[in-house]
BAFI-3210 file (N, C-alpha, C; in Angstrom, 3 decimals, decimal comma, padded with zeros to 6 digits):
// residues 181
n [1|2|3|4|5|6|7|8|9|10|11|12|13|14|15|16|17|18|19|20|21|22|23|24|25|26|27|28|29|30|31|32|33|34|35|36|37|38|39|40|41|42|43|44|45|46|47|48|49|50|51|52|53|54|55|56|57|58|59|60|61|62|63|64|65|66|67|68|69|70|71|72|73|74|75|76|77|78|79|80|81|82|83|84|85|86|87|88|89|90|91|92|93|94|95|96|97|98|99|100|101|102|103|104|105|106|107|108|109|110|111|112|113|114|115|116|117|118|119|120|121|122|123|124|125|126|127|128|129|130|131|132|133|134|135|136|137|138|139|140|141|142|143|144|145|146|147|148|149|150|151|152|153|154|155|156|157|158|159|160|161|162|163|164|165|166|167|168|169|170|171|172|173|174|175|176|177|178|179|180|181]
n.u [-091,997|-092,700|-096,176|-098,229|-099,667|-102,938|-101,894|-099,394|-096,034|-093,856|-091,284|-090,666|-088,546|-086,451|-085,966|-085,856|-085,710|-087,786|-089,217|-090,249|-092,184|-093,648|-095,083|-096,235|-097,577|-100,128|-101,398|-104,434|-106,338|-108,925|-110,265|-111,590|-115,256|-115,176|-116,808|-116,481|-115,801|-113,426|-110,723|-109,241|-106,654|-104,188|-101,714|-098,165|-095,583|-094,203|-091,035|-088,381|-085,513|-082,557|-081,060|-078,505|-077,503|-077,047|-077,814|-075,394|-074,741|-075,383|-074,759|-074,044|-073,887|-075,843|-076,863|-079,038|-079,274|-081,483|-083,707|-086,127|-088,816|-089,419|-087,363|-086,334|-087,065|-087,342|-084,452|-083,868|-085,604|-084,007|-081,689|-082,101|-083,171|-080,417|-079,215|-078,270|-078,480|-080,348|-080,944|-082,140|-082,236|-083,433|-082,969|-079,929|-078,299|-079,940|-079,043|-076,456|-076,335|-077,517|-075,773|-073,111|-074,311|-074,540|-072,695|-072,207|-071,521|-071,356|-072,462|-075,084|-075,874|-077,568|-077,267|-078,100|-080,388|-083,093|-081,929|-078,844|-076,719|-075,576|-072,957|-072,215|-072,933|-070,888|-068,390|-068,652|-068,720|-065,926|-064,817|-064,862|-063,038|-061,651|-062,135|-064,865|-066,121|-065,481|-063,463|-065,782|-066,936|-068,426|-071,213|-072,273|-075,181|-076,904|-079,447|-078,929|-076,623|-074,849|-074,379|-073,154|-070,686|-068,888|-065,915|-066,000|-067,681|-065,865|-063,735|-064,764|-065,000|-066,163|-066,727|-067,633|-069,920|-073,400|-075,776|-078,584|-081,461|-080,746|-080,249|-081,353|-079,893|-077,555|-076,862|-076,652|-074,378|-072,671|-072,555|-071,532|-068,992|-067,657|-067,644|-066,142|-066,489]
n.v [-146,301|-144,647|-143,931|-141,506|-139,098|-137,576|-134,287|-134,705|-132,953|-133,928|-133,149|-131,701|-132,728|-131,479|-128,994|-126,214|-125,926|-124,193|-124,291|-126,590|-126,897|-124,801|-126,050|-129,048|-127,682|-126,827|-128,618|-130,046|-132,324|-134,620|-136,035|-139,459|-139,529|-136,880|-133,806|-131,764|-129,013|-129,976|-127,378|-124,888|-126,074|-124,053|-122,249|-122,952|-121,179|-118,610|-118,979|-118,296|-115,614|-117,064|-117,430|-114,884|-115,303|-113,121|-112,281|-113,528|-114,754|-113,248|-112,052|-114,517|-117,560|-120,153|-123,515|-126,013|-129,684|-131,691|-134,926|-134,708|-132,743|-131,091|-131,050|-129,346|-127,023|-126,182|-126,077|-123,835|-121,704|-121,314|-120,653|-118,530|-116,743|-116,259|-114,305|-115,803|-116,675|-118,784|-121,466|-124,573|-128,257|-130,866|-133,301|-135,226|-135,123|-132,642|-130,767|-130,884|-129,712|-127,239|-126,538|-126,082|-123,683|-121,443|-121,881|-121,698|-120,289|-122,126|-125,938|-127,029|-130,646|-133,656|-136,920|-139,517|-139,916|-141,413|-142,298|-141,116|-140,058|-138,419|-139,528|-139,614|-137,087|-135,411|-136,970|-136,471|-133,281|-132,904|-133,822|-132,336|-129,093|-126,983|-124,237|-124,482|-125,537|-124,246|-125,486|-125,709|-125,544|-128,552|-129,548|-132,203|-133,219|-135,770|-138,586|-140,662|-141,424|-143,990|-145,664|-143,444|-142,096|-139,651|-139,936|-141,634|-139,971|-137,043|-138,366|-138,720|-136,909|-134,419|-131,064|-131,031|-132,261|-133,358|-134,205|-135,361|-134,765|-131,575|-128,473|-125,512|-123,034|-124,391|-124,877|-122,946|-122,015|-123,396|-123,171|-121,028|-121,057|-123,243|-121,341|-119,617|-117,291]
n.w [-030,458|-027,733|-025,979|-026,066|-022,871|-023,069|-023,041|-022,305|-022,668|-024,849|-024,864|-022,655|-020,971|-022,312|-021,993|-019,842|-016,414|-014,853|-017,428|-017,556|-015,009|-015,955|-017,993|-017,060|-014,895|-016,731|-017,104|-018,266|-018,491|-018,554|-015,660|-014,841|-014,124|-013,916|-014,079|-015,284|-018,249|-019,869|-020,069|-023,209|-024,927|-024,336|-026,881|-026,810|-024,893|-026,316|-026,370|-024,087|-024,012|-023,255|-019,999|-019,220|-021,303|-023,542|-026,534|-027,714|-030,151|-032,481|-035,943|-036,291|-038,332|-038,520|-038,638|-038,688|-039,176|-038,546|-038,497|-037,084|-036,427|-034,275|-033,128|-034,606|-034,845|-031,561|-031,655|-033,013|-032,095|-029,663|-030,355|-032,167|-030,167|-029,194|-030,652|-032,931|-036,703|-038,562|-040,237|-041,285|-042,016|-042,998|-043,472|-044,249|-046,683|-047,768|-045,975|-046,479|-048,951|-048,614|-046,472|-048,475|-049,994|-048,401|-046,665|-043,528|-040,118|-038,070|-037,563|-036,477|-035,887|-035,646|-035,150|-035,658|-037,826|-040,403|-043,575|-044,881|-042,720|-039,391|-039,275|-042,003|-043,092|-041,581|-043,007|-045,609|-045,805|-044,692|-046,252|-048,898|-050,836|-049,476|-050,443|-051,707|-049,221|-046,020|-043,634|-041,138|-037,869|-036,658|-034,002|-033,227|-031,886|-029,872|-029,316|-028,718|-026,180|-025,239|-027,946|-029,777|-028,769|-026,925|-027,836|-030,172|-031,599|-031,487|-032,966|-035,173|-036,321|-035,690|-033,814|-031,521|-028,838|-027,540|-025,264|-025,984|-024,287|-024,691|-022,996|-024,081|-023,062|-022,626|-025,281|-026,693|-025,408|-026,291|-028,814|-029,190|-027,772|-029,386|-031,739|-031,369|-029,631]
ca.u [-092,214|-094,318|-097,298|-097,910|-100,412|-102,866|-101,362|-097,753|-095,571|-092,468|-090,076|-090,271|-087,370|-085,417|-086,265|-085,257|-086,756|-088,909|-090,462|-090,692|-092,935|-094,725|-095,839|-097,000|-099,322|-101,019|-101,955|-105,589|-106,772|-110,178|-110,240|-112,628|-115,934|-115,091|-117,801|-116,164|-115,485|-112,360|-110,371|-109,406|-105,564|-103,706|-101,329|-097,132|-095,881|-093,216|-089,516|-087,342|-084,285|-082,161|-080,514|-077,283|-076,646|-078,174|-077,243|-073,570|-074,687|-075,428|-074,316|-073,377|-075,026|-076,128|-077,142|-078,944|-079,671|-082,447|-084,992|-087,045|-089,217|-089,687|-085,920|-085,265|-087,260|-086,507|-082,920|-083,821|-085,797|-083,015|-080,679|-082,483|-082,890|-079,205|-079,326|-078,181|-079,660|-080,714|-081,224|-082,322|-082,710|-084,385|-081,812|-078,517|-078,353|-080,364|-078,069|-075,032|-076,369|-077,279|-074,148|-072,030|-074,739|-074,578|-071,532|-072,496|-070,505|-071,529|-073,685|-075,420|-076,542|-078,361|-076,202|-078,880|-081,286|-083,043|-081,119|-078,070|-076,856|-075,019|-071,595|-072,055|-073,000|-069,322|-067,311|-068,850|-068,643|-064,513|-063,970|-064,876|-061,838|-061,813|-062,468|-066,116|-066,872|-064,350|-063,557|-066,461|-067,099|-070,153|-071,552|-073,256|-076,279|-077,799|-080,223|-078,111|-075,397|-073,893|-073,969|-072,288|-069,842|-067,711|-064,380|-066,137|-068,420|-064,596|-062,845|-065,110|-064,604|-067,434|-066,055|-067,896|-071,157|-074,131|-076,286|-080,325|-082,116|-079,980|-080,626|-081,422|-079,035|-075,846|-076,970|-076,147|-072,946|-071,614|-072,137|-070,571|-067,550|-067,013|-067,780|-064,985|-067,025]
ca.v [-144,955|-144,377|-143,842|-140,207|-139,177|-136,151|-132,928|-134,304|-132,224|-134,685|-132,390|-131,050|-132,625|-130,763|-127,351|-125,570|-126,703|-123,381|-124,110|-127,601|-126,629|-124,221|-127,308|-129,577|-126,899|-126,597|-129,761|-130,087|-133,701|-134,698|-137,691|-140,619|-138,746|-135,543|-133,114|-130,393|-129,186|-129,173|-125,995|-125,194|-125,706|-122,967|-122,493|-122,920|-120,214|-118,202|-119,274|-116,728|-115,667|-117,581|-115,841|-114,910|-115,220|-112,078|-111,971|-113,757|-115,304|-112,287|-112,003|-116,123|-118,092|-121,433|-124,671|-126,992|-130,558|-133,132|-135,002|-134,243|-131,211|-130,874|-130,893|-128,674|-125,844|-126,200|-125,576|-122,821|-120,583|-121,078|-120,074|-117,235|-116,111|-115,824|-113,717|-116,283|-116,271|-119,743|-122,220|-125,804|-129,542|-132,274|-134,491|-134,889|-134,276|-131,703|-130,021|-130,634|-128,700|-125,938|-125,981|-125,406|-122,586|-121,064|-121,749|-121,013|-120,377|-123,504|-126,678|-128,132|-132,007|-135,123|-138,317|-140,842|-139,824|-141,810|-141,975|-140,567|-139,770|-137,518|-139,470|-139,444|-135,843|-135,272|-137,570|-135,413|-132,225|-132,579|-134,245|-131,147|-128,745|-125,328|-123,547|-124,965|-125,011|-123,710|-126,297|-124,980|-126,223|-129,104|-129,821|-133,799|-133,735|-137,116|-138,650|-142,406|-141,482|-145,032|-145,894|-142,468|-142,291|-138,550|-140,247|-141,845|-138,374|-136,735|-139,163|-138,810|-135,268|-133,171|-130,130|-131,052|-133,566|-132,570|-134,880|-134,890|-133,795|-130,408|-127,257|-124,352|-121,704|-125,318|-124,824|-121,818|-121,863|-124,955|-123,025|-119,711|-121,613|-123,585|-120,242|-118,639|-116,272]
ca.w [-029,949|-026,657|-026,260|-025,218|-022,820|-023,088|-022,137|-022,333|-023,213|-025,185|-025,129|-021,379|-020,503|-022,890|-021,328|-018,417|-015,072|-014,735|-018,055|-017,195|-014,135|-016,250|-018,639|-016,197|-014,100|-017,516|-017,694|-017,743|-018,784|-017,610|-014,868|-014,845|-013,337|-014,129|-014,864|-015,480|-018,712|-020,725|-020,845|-024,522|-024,397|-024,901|-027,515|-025,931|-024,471|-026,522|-025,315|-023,868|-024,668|-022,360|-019,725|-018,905|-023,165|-023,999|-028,317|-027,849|-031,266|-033,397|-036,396|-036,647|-039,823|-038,056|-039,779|-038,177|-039,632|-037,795|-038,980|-035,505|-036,630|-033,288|-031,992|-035,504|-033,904|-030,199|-031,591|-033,667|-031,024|-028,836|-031,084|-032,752|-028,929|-028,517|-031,978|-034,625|-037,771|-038,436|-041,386|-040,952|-043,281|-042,086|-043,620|-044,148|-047,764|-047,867|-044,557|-046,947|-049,726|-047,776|-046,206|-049,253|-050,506|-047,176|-045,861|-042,577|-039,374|-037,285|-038,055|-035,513|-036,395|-035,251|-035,775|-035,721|-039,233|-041,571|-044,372|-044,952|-040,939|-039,456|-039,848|-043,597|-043,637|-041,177|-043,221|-046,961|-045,177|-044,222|-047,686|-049,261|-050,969|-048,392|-051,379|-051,636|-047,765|-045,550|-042,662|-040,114|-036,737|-036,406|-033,130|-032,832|-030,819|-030,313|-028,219|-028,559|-026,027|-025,795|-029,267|-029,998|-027,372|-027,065|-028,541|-031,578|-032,711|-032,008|-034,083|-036,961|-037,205|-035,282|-033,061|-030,253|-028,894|-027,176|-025,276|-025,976|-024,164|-024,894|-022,230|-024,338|-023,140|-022,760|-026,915|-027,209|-025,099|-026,806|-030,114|-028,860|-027,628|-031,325|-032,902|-030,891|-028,968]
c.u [-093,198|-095,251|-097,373|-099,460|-101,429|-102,300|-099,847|-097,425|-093,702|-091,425|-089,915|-089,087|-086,354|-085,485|-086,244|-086,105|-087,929|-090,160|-090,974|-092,564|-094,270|-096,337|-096,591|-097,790|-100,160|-101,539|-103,976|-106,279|-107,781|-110,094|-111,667|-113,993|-115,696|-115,846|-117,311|-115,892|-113,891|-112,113|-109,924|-107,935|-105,270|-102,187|-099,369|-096,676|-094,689|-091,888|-088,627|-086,524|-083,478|-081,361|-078,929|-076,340|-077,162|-077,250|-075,686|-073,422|-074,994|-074,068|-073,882|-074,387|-074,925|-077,091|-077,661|-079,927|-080,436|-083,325|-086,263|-087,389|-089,448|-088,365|-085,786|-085,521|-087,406|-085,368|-082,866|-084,433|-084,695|-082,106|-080,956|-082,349|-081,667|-078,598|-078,589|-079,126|-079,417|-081,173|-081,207|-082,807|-082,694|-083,853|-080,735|-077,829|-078,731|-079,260|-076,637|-074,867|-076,481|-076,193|-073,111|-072,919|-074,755|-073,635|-071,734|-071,270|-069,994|-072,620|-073,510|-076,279|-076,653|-077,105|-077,398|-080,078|-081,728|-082,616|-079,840|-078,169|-075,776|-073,146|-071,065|-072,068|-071,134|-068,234|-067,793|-068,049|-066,548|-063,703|-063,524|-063,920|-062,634|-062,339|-064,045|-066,780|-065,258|-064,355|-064,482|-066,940|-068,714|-069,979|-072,410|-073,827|-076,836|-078,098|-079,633|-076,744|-074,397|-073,540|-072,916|-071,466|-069,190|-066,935|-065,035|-066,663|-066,807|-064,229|-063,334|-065,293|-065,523|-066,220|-066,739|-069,353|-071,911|-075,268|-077,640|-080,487|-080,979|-080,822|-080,659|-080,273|-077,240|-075,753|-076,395|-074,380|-071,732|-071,369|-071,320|-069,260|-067,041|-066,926|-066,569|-065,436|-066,782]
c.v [-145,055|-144,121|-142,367|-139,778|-138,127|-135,259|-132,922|-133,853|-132,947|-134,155|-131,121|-131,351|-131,995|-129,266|-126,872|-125,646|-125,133|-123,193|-125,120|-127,333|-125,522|-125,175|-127,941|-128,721|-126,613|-128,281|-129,786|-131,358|-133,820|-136,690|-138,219|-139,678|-137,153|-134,742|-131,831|-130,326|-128,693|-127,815|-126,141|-125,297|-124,513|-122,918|-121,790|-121,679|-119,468|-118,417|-117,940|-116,879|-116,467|-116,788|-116,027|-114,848|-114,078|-111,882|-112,759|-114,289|-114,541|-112,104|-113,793|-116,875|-119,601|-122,204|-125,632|-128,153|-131,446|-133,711|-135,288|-133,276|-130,458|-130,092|-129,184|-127,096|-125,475|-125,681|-123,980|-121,636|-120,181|-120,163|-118,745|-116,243|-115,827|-114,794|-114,432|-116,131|-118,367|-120,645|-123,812|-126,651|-130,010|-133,431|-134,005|-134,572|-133,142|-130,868|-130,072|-129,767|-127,445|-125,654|-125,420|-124,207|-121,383|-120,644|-120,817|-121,485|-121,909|-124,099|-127,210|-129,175|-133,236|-135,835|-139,185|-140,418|-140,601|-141,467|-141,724|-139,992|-138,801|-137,239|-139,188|-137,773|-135,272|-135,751|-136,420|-133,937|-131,746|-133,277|-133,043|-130,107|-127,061|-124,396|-123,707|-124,739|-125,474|-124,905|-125,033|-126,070|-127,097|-129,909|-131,025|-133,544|-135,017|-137,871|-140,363|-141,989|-142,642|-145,433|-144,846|-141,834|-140,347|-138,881|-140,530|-140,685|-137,368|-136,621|-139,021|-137,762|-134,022|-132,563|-130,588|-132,004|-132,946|-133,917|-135,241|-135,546|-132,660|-129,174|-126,179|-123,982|-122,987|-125,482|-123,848|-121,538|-122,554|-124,106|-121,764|-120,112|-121,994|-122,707|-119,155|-116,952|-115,982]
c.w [-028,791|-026,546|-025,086|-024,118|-023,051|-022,163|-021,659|-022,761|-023,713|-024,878|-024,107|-020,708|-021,236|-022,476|-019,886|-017,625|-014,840|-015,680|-017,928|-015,985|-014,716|-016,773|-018,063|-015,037|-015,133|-017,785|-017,475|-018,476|-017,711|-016,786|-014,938|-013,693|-013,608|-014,844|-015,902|-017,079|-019,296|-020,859|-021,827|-024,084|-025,443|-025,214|-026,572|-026,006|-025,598|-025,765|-025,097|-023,977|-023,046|-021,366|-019,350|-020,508|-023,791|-025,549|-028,319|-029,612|-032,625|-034,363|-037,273|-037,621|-038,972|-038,480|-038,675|-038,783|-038,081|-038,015|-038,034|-036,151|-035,613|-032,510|-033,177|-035,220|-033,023|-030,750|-031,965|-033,080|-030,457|-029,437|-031,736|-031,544|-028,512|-029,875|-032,940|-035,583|-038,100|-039,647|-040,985|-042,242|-042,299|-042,427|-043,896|-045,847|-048,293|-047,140|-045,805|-048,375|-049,383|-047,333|-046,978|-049,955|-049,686|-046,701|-044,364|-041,425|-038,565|-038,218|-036,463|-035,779|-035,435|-036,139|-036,292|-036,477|-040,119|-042,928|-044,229|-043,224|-040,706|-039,633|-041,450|-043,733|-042,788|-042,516|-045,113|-046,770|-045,111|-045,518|-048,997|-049,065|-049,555|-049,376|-051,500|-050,207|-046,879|-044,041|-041,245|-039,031|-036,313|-035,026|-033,405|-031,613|-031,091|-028,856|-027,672|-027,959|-026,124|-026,947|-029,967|-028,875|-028,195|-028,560|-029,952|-031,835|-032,531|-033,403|-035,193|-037,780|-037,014|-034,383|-031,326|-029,785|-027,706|-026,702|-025,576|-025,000|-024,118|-024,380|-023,309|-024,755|-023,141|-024,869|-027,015|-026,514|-025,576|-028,277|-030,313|-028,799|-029,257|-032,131|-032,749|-030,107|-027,568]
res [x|x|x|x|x|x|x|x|x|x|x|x|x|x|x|x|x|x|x|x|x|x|x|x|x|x|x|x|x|x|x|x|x|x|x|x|x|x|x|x|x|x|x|x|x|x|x|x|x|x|x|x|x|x|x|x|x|x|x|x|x|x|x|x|x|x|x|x|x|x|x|x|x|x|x|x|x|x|x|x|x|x|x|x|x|x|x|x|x|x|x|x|x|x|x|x|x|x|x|x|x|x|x|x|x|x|x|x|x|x|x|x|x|x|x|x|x|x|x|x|x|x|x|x|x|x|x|x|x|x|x|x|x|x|x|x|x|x|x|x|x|x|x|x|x|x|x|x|x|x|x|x|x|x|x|x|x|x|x|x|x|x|x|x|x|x|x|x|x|x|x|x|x|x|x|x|x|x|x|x|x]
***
């Protein structure tokens, strides 16, 4: 894992270039000589609803498995911002119990999880009678594009693949589309 520095913000490249630019003018890290003191930081900013999606997701029960706590609520602002309602596991067992108590419209899942991953939770998920959980549309996000190529997350039975870093409002349009919106 890298080594981060103060006042990065990990998970600026996953966010839209205006909040990007917000992030880095807050930076305030003190340089070698620097008298001055530390401002306190201040706590991130609320995300906005994205634009151009104003609610397309209202009403939609969305699932999303990652064991990133980080990515699992990045997804889940976003998504609440386009009015889903929102339920998240941090693994993939967990994500597949919820899923059949749930039965929600979409899942959106991480491939690459300790433990149990996100092909195991696909290949459970589509084994399962319709009666139990109704064939519903799962989106593969994952931050290993070569290793998880398009054709293979396809082939193994997701609706659609999502690269990380994942734009916000290309979240919410990817899950509108699979949702049939």
């Amino acid at each position: 894992m890298p080594t981060l520095e103060a006042g990065h913000d990990p998970h600026a490249e996953a966010l839209p270039e205006r909040r990007r630019q917000r992030v880095r003018s807050q930076d305030t890290r003190r340089h070698p000589g620097d008298q001055r003191l530390r401002q306190p930081e201040r706590p991130p900013a609320p995300a906005a609803r994205p634009s151009g999606l104003p609610r397309v997701l209202t009403g939609l029960q969305i699932l999303i498995v990652d064991d990133d706590p980080d990515i699992l609520d990045l997804f889940a602002t976003a998504l609440r911002a386009c009015g889903g309602e929102v339920s998240a596991a941090d693994n993939a067992s967990d994500g597949l119990a919820l899923a059949i108590r749930t039965r929600p419209h979409v899942i959106v899942s991480d491939i690459a999880m300790v433990g149990e991953d996100g092909y195991w939770l696909i290949g459970r998920l589509r084994q399962l009678p319709t009666d139990v959980m109704p064939q519903v549309p799962v989106v593969a996000a994952t931050a290993y594009g070569r290793e998880h190529s398009r054709t293979r997350v396809l082939a193994a039975g997701f609706t659609e693949h999502l690269q990380k870093p994942v734009d916000p409002e290309e979240l919410c349009r990817v899950v509108a589309k699979v949702a049939g919106r």
